[in-house]
N, C-alpha and C positions, 0 to 999 in steps of 0.2 A: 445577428446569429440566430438559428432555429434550431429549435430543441421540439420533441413532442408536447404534444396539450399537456400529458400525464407529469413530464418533467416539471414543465413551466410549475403547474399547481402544487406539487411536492416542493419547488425551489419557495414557490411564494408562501406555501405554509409553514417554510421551514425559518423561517426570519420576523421575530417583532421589535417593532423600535418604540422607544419610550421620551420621550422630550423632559430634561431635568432642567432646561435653561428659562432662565428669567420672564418674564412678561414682556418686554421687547423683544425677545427672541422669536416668541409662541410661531410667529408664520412662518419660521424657517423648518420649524422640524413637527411632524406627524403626532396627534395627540397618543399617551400612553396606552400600549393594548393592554387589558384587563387580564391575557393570558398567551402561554406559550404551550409548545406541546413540549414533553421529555424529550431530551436529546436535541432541540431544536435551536436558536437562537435568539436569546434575549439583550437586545442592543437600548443601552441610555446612552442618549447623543447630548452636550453640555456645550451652551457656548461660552468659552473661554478663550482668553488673552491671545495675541496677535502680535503681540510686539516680542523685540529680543528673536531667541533662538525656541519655540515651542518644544521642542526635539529633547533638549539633552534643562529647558532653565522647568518644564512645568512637571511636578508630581503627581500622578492620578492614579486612585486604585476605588473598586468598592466590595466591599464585603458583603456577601452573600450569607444569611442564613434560615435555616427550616428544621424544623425538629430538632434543634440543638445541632445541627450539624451546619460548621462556617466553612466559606471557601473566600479567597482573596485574591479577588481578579485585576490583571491591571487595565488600564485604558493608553489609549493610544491617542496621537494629535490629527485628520485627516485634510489638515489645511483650513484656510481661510476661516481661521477664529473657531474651528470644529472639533469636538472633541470626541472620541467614542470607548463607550468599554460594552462587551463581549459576553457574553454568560452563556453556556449551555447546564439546563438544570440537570441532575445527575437522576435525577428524585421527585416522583411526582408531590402535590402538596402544595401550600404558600410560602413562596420564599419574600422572605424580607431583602430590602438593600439599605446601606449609607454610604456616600462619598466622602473620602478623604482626597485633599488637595493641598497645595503649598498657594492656589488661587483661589480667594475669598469668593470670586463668582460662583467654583464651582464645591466648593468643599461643605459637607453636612447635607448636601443633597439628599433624600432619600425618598424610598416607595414599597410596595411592594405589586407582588402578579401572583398566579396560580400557575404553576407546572400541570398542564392537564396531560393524559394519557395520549400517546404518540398515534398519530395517524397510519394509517393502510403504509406500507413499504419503508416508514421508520423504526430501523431495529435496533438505533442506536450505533456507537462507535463503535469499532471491532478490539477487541482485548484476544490475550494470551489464552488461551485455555487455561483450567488446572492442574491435567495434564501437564504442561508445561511445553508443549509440544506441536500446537496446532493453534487457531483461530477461532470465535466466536464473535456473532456481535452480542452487542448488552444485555439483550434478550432471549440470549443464548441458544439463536440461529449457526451451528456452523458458517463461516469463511471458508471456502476453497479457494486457496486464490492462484487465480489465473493470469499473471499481472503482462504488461508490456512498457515498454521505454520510449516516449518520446520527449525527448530534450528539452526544447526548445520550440513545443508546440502552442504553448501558450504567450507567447511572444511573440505570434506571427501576425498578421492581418486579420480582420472579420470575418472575410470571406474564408481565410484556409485556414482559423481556428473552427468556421462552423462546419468544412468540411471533413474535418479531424472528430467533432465530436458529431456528425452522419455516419461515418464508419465506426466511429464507437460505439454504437445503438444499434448497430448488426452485428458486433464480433463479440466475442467470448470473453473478455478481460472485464475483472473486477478491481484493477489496479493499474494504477499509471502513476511512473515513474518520469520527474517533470524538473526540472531546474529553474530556481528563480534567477539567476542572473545567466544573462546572453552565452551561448555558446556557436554559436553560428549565423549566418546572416537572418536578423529580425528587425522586425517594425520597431517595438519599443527595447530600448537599450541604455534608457539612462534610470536606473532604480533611484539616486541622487540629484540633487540638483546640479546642475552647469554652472562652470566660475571660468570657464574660455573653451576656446576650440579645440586644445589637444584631446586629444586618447583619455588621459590623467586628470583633465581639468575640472574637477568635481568637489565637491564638499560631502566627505563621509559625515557629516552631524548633519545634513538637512537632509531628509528621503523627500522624493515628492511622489506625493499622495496618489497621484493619477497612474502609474506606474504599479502600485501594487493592489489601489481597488480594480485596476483591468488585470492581476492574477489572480484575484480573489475571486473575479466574476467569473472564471474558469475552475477554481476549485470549486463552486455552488452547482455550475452546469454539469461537472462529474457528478456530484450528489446528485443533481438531479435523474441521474441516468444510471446510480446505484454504483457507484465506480469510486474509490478513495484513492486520494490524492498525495503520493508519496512523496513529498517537495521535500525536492536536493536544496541545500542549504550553503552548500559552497561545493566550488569544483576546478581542476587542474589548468582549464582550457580557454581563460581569457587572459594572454599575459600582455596584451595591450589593453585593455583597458584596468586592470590588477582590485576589481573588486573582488577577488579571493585574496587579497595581501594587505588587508588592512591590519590597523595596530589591535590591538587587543583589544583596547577599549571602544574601539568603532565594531569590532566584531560583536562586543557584548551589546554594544546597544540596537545593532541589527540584528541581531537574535530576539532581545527583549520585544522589540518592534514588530519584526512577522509573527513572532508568537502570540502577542496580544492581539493583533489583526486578526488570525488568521486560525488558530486555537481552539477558537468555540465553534468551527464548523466539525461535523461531527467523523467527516471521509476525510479528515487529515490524520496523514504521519509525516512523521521527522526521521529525514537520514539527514546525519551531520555532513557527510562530502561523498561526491562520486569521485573512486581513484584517488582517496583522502593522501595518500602515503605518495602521491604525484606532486602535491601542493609544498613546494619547498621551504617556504615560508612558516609556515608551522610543525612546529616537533608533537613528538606524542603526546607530553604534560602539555601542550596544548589544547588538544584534542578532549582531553582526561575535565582541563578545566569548562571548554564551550560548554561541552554535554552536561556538570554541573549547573551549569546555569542556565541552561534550557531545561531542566528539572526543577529549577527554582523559580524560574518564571511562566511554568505552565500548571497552573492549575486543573486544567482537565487532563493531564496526565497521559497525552497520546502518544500513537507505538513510536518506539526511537529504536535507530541503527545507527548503521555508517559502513561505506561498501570501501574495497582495496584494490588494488593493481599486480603490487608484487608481496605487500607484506600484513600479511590477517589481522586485524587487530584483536582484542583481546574479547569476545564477546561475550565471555563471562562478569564483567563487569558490573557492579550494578545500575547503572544506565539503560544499560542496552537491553532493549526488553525483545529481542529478533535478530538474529547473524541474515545481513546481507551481504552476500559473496559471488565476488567474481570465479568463476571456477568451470571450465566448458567439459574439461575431462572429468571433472568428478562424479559429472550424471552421465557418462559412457558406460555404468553397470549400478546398481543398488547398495554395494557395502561400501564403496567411497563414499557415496552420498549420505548413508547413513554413519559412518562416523565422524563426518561436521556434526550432528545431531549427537551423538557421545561426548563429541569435545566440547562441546556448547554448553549442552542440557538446557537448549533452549530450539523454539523454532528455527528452524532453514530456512531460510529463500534462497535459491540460485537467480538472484535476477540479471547476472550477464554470464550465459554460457554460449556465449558468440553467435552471431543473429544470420538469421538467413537474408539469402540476397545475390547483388551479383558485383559485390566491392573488388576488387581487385588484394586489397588487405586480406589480411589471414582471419583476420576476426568478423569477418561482414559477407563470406561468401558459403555457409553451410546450404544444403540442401532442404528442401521442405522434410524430408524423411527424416533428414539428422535434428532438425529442432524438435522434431515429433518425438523421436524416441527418449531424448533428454529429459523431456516431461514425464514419459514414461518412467524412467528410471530413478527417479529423482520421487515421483510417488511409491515406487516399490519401495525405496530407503527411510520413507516416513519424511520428506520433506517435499520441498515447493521450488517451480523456477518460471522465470522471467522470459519474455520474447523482446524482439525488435525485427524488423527487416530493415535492409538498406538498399533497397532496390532502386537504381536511379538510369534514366540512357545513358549519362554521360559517367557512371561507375562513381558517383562523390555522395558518400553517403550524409554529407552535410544539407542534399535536397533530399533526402529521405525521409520514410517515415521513423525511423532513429531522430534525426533530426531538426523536423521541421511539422512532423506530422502528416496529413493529408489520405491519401487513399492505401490501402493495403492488398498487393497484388500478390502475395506469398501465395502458396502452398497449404502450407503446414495450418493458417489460420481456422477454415471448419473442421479439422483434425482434434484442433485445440478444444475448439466449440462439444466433440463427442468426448470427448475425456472430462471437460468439465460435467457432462451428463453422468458419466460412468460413475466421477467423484463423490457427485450430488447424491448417488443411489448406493454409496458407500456406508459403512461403521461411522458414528458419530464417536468424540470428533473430528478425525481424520484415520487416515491408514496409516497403519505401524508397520514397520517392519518387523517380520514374526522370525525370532531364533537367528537373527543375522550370519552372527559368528559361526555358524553349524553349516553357511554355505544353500539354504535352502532357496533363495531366492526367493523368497512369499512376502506379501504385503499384505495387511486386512484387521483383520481381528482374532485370535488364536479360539478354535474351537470355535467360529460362528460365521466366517466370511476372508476367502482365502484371493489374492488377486495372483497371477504368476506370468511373467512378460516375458515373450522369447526374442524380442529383437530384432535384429539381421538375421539371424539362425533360422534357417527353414529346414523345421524337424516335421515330421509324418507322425511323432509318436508320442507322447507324454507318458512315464509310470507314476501313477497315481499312488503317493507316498506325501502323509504328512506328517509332520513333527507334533507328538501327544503321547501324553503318559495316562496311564489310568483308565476306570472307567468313561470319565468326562469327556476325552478324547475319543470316546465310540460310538460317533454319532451316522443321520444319513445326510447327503451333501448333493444338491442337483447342480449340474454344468453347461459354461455355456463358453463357447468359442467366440472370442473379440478381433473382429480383423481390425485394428486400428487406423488402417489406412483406408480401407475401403467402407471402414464404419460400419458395418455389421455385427450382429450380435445373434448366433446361431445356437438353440438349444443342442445338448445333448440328450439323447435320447435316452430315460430310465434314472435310476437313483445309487448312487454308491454310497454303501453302507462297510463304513469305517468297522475294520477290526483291529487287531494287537498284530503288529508284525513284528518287535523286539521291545526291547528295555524303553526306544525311545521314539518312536516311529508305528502309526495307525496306517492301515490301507485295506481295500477291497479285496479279499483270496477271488472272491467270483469276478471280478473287472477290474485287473490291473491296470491298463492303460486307456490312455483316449486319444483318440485317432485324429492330426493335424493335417491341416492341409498343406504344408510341404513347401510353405512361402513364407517371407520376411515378414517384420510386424504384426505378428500375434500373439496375443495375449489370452489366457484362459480364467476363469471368475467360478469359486466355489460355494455358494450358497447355501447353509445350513436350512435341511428341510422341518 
């Protein structure tokens, strides 16, 4: 696979491995580095036991601490007598470790490294705002995010997983949305090990290892490329082979399992199910229980959802640190969109509002224009949404890039690419919707930076009216016309200087309006001078 020089270097700075095993081991594994950067990966590789079942008979964790501050990370088995645990340091400084084990090989292990300061394009994981309402990384860079969906792209072949991440290094997504088990025809398809030829004929207690170090080496290649990794975790759509229909207890230890793998890269998040409330096999107190224990087995604490079909779940929860929602009508104007953001009191994502393409289904044949404005609308309402196409000859969006990844022949994609500019040069840390309920249509910042999107509607004319009380609200404001589709951004000529026009409402007496140009998909941007 081929990734840029830039990538490569950031992947390889972004990983150190430390060898805790014995003096007969020493030439299996890489002497200990002396340091890591913040935010990065610090791996001890241990060699331990071989026999029995490694999976569910050997106990491995180690403790982390720096400045009084402990964290309890688990380790995982990677086959052939290999053991590994995972740390991303939170905290620059010297962290200490020790091994605990139920195998005397590996148990009382201990070392320590230096967390040094994070190189050029590490900014850390991306968290919540305080806000409550938008993104940040650790470093407290704004996240826009501009995410897209492809399934089943990291299960494909060498060659069309690298040509999957070639397209990703020219488009505008800072997120991908990705399934660890098969949903459509792939290369690698058995997460488990084999016990005969059926469909069924698997052993949920042994994983094999080469199956999810090649999904690992796809979440590293997105970091490489500045892109986090939203790995679906279960999903509705394999009922022949029923790895979404394990018992309980095979679900928790495949949870325990990719989260210790998988954990300490710093561009992962956790959605618990795409189309959760499809998977028949589990009820809601199921649902209620995974999410605890993906809480309990992640020490770096990254972002958690879980997306729907027909029925929301509850995203107030405390789990759920993000509402991922299927919903294509809600971002067809701003105050739908913004009241998932009331009912939540948490970030938005729309990450399926039905994709462009040319599916013959209802869900996979929008227009470039109609994903476009989605976006749009969905940022007027103070939230976020998701892309996919399904463009395929033969209409199956199972060879798409929905599904399998590969090249992206949309529309709407360098549309996407000018919106993420427009976002980037927005109010930190995101756009609010300003006065929703009053009907004004505004996104930005009240009193500093005003966004206002017309749509399909080709109006000639804007009254320049904003919602402000007081003197505060009297300020001056320069303008500028956004064609969104043709990607321009045309000054308006001269300054409007906000006066009092009632109890609740500022505008210009000398420039009441501003003059449109009379076509779909424009937006206008008011800039406090």
């Amino acid at each position: 696979m081929t990734i840029s020089r830039r990538g490569l270097l950031a992947q390889a700075a972004a990983i150190g491995a430390v060898s805790a095993a014995g003096p007969l081991a020493a030439a299996r594994f890489p002497e200990p580095p002396r340091s890591v950067e913040r935010w990065g990966v610090y791996e001890i590789v241990l060699d331990g036991p071989r026999e029995g079942n490694p999976f569910i008979d050997m106990a491995l964790v180690a403790t982390f601490e720096s400045a009084g501050r402990q964290l309890r990370v688990p380790g995982f088995y990677d086959g052939e007598g290999v053991y590994r645990i995972r740390f991303s340091p939170p905290e620059i400084g010297t962290w200490q470790w020790r091994v605990e084990s139920n195998a005397p090989a590996m148990d009382g292990r201990s070392g320590s490294f230096a967390a040094t300061a994070p190189i050029r394009g590490n900014r850390g994981p991306v968290r919540v705002t305080k806000d409550g309402y938008h993104f940040a990384y650790a470093d407290g860079t704004p996240f826009r995010q501009i995410g897209t969906t492809c399934y089943s792209w990291a299960l494909q072949s060498d060659a069309k997983c690298a040509e999957t991440l070639k397209t990703l290094a020219g488009a505008p997504f800072n997120k991908m949305r990705m399934l660890v088990f098969p949903n459509v025809e792939s290369v690698a398809t058995n997460p488990f090990v084999r016990t005969g030829d059926g469909p069924r004929d698997w052993d949920p207690t042994r994983f094999d290892p080469a199956y999810f170090r090649r999904y690992e080496d796809r979440i590293q290649r997105l970091g490489a490329l500045g892109i986090e990794a939203d790995v679906i975790l279960f999903h509705p759509y394999d009922e022949k082979r029923g790895y979404n229909d394990m018992t309980r207890a095979d679900d928790e230890r495949y949870l325990r399992y990719v989260v210790a793998r998988w954990g300490a890269y710093r561009n992962v998040w956790w959605s618990m199910a795409n189309e959760y409330d499809a998977i028949e096999t589990k009820k809601m107190a199921d649902w209620d229980h995974l999410f605890q224990i993906l809480v309990a087995a992640d020490p770096h604490d990254r972002l958690r959802s879980i997306h729907q079909i027909n029925v929301y779940y509850d995203h107030r929860k405390p789990w759920i640190t993000h509402a991922s929602v299927q919903n294509g009508a809600a971002v067809l104007d701003d105050l739908r969109a913004e009241l998932h953001r009331t009912m939540t009191l948490k970030p938005v994502i729309f990450d399926e509002v039905v994709y462009e393409g040319n599916s013959e289904k209802r869900w996979g044949n929008l227009t470039g224009e109609d994903m476009v404005q989605r976006f749009w609308w969905g940022l007027i309402g103070g939230t976020y949404v998701g892309h996919s196409e399904t463009f395929d000859p033969n209409r199956n969006a199972d060879f798409s890039w929905l599904g399998q990844g590969g090249k992206l022949v949309g529309s709407s994609v360098p549309r996407l690419a000018f919106l993420r500019k427009v976002m980037e040069e927005g109010p930190v840390p995101g756009i609010e919707p300003i006065q929703p309920w009053w009907n004004y249509h505004l996104g930005g910042k009240q009193n500093e930076y005003y966004l206002k999107y017309f749509g399909a509607e080709a109006l000639t004319e804007w009254a320049v009216v904003l919602p402000g009380r007081g003197q505060e609200a009297q300020l001056r404001y320069r303008a500028e016309v956004i064609d969104t589709w043709n990607m321009t951004v045309t000054p308006v000529d001269g300054v409007f200087t906000m006066a009092r026009k009632n109890d609740y409402e500022v505008h210009d007496p000398e420039r009441q309006k501003i003059t449109l140009p009379g076509k779909p998909w424009i937006a206008l941007r008011l800039t406090k001078v």
